[in-house]
C-alpha positions as a Python dict, from the first residue, in 0.01 Angstrom:
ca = {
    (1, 'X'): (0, 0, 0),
    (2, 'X'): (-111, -372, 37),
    (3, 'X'): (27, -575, 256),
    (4, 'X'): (100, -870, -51),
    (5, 'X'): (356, -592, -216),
    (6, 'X'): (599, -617, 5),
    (7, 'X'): (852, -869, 143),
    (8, 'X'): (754, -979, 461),
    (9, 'X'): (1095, -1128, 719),
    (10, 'X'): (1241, -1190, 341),
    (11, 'X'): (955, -1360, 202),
    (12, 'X'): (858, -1242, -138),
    (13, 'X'): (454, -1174, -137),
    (14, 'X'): (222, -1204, -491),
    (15, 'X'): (108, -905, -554),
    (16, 'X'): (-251, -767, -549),
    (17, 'X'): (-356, -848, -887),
    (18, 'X'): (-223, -1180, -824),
    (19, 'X'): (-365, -1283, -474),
    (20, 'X'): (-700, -1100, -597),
    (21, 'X'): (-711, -1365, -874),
    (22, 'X'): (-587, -1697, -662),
    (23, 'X'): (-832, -1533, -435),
    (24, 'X'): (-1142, -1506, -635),
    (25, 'X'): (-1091, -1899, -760),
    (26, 'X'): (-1096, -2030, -441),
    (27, 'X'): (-1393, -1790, -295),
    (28, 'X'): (-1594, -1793, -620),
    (29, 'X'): (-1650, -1438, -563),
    (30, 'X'): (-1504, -1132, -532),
    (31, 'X'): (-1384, -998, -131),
    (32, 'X'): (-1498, -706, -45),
    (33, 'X'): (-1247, -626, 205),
    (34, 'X'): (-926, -740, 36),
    (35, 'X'): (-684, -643, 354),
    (36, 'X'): (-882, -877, 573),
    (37, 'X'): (-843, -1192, 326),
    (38, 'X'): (-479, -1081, 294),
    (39, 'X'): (-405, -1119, 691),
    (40, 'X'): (-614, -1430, 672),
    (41, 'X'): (-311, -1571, 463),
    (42, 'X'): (-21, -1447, 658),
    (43, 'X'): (104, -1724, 908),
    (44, 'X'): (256, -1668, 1238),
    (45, 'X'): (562, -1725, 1159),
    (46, 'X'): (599, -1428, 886),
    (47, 'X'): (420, -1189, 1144),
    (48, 'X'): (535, -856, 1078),
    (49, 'X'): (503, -545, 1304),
    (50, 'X'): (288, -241, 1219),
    (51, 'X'): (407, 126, 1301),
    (52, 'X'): (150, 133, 1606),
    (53, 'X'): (300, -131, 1742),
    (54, 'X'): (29, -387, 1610),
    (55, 'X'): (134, -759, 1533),
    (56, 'X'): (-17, -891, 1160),
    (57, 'X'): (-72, -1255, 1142),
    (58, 'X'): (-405, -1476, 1139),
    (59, 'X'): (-405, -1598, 1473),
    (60, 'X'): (-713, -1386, 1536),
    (61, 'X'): (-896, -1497, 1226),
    (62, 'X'): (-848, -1851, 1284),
    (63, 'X'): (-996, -1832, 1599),
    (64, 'X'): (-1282, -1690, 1478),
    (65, 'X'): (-1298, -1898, 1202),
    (66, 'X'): (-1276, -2226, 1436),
    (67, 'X'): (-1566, -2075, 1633),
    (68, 'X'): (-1776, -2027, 1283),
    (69, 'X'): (-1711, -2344, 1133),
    (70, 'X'): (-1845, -2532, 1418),
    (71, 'X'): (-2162, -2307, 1377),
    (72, 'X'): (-2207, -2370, 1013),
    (73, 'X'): (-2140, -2799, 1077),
    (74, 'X'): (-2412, -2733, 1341),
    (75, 'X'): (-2676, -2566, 1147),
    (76, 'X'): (-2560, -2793, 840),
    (77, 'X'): (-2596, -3144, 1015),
    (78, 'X'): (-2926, -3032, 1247),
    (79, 'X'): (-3109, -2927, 885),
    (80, 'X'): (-2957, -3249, 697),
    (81, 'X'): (-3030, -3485, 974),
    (82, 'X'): (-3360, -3407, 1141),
    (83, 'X'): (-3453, -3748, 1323),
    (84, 'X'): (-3009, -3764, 1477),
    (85, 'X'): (-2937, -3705, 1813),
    (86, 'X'): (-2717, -3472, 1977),
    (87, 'X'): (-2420, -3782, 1990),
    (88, 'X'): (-2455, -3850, 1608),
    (89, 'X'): (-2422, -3497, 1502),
    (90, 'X'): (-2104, -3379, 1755),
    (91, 'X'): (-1895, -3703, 1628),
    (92, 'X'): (-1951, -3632, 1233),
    (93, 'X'): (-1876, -3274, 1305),
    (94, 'X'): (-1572, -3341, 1516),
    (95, 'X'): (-1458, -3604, 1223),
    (96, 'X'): (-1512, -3297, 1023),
    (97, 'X'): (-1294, -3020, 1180),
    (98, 'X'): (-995, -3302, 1247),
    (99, 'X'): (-699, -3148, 1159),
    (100, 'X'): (-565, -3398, 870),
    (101, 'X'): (-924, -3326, 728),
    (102, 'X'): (-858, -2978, 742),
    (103, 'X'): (-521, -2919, 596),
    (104, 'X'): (-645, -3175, 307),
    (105, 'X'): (-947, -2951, 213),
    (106, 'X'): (-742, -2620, 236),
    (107, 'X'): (-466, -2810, -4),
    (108, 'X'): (-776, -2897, -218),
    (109, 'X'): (-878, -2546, -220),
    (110, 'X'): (-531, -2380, -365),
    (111, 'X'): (-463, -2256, 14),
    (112, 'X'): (-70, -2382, -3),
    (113, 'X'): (-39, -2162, -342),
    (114, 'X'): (-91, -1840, -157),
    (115, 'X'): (10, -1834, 244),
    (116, 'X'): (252, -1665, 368),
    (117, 'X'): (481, -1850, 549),
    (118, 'X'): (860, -1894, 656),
    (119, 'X'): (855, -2221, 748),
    (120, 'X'): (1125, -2419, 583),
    (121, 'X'): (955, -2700, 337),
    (122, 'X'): (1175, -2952, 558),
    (123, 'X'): (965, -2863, 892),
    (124, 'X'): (684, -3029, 1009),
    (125, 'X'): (319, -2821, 913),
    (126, 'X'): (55, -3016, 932),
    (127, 'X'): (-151, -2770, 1084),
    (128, 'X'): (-40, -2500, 889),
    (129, 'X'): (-314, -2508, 596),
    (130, 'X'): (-599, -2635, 791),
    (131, 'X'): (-516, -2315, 1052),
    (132, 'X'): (-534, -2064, 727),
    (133, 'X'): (-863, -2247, 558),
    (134, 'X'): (-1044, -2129, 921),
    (135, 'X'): (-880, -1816, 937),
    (136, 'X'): (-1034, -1783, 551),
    (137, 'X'): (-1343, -1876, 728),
    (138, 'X'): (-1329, -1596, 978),
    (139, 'X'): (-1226, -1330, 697),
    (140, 'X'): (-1560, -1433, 502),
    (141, 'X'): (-1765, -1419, 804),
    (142, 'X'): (-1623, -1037, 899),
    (143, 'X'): (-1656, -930, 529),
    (144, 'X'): (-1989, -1103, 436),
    (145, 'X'): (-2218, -1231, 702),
    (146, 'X'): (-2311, -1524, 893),
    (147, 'X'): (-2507, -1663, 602),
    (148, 'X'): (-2250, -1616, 259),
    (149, 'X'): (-2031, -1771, 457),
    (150, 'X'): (-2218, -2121, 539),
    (151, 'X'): (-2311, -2100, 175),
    (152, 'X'): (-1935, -2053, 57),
    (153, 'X'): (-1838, -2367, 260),
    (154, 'X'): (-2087, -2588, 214),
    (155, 'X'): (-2138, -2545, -151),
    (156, 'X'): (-1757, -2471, -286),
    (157, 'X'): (-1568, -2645, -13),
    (158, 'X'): (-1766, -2926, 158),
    (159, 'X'): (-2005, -3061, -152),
    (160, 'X'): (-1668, -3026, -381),
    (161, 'X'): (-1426, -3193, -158),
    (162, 'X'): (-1631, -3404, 131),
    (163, 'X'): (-1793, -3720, 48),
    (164, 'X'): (-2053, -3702, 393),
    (165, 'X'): (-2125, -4074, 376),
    (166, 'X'): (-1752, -4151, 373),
    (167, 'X'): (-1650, -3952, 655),
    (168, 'X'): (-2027, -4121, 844),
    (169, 'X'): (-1858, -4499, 820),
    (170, 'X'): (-1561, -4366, 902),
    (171, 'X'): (-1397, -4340, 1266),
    (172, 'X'): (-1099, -4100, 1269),
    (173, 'X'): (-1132, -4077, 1676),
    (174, 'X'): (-820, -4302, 1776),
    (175, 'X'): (-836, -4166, 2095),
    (176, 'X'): (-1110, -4298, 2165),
    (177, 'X'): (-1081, -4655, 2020),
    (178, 'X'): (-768, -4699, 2197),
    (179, 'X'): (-994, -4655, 2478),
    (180, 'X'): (-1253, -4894, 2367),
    (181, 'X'): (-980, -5181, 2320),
    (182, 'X'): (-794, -5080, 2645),
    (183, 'X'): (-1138, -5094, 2838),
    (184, 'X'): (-1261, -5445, 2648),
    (185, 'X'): (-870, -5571, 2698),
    (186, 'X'): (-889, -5490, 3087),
    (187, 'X'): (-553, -5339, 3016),
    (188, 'X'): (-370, -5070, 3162),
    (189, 'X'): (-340, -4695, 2904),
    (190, 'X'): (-111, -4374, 3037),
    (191, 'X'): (0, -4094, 2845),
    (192, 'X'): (340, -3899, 2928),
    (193, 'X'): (388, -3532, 2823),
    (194, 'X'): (626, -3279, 2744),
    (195, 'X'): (644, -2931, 2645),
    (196, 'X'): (852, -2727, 2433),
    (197, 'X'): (895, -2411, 2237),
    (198, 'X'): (922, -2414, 1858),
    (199, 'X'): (1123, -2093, 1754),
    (200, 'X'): (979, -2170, 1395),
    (201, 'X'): (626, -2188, 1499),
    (202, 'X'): (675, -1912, 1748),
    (203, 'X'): (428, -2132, 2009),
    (204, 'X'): (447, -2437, 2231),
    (205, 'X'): (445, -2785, 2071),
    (206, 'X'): (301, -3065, 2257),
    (207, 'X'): (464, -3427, 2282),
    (208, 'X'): (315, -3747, 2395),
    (209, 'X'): (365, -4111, 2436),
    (210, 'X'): (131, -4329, 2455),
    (211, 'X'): (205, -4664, 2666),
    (212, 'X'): (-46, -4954, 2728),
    (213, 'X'): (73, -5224, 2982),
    (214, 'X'): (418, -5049, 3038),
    (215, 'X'): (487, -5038, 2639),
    (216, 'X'): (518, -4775, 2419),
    (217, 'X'): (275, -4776, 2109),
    (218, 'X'): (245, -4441, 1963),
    (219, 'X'): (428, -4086, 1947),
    (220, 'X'): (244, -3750, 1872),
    (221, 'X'): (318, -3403, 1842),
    (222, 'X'): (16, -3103, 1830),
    (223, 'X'): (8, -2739, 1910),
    (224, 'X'): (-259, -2884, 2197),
    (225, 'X'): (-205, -3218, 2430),
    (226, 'X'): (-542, -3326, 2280),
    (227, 'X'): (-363, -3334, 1946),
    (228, 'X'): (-97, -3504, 2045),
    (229, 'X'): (-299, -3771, 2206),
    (230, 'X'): (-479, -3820, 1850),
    (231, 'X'): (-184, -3812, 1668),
    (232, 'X'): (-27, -4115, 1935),
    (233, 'X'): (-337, -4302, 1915),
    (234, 'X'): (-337, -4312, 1567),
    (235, 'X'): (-10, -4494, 1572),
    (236, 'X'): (-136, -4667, 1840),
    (237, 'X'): (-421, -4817, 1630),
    (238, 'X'): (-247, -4942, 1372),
    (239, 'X'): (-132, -5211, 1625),
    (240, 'X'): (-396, -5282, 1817),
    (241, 'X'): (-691, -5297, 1569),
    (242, 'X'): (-596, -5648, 1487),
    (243, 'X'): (-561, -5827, 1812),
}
C-alpha cells in the first residue's frame, strides 16, 4: 500500500493518483520510483515507524540532495562561465543554495501543496520547503541519474524561477558585509549562542545575537550556528548599510 494512503501521526495524506499528478507538474515527467518521491515529501516531523523498526522521513534524501545540487551549480556555472575564477563561481553558487532562495523556489514549484508535515501553520518553517525541494533533488538523482537530474533543475526550476543576473548584482552574504563594515569601521563584532531542542522540529535550533561595540543589532535562529549568524546579520545590515 503507498505510503500517501494513509494518515500519518493524524495527518491526512493525498492519495496516489493525487500526489502522482501534483507530482508529474512539478517534475515534468513521470517518476519511476514513486515510493522514493513519496519519502522525499514526508518531513521530520510526521516521521512514522516501519514494522522493521525503520524511521520514514527525508532527512536522508535531503542530504543527498544538498550534496547534488552543489554538483549540478558546479558543472552549471564552470560550463556558463568559462573565463570566472574559482571565487566568482563559489559566491553565485552559495547565493544560490541560501536558504530563503530555496524555500522560495520550492514554493514556486507547488512543493507546500504536497509535504507532509505536522507543523502547526503558526510555527516558524522557513527551512521546511527549501529542505524538501533538495530532498526532491536526491529522489531524482536515485531514480534517474546524475544527468536527468541537472537537466530537471536547470531547465524547469532554475531558467523558470532564477533570474542569474539578478542573483550576480546581488549580495545576500550579510555575514560577511557585517564583516566588511566592522573591519573598515575598526569596530569591535561578537556573536553569543545558545542551543535548544525544538520538540516540533524534532532537532536542535540554533540562536544568536549579534553585538558590535557592546550593542545588540541582530537576532537569528537556524537549524546550524552558520544560519543563525546569516539570519542576525541580515538584521544587522539593515542598520549598518547606511552609516
Amino acid at each position: 500500500m503507498s505510503l500517501f494512503r494513509k494518515r500519518i501521526n493524524g495527518t491526512y495524506i493525498p492519495d496516489n493518483r493525487e500526489f502522482s499528478s501534483r507530482l508529474k507538474k512539478i517534475l515534468g515527467f513521470r517518476p519511476g520510483n514513486l515510493k522514493l518521491y513519496e519519502i522525499a515529501f514526508i518531513h521530520r516531523s510526521a516521521s512514522f515507524t516501519l514494522p522493521d523498526g525503520k524511521k520514514v522521513n527525508n532527512e536522508r534524501l535531503e542530504f543527498l540532495g544538498d550534496a547534488v545540487l552543489d554538483a549540478i551549480l558546479s558543472d552549471f556555472l564552470f560550463e556558463k562561465f568559462p573565463d570566472a575564477n574559482e571565487g566568482f563561481m563559489t559566491k553565485i553558487r552559495s547565493r544560490i543554495v541560501n536558504r530563503d532562495v530555496l524555500n522560495q523556489l520550492a514554493v514556486s514549484m507547488g512543493i507546500d501543496m504536497i509535504l507532509v508535515s505536522n507543523i502547526s501553520s503558526v510555527h516558524p518553517t522557513k527551512n521546511l520547503y527549501g529542505d524538501a525541494l533538495e530532498a526532491l533533488i536526491g529522489s531524482v538523482f536515485l531514480d534517474k541519474g546524475f544527468k536527468k537530474t541537472k537537466k530537471l533543475f536547470i531547465k524547469n526550476v532554475f531558467n523558470k524561477y532564477l533570474d542569474l543576473n539578478f542573483i550576480i548584482k546581488t549580495d545576500t552574504d550579510y555575514k560577511s558585509l557585517v564583516f566588511e563594515w566592522v573591519q573598515k569601521h575598526k569596530s569591535n563584532l561578537i556573536f553569543t549562542y545558545n542551543e535548544e531542542y525544538d520538540f516540533d522540529l524534532k532537532k536542535s535550533v540554533f540562536s544568536t545575537t549579534l553585538i558590535i561595540d557592546k550593542k545588540e543589532l541582530g537576532v537569528g535562529q537556524g537549524s546550524s550556528k552558520k544560519e543563525a549568524e546569516q539570519e542576525a546579520a541580515s538584521q544587522a545590515w539593515k542598520s549598518l548599510k547606511d552609516i
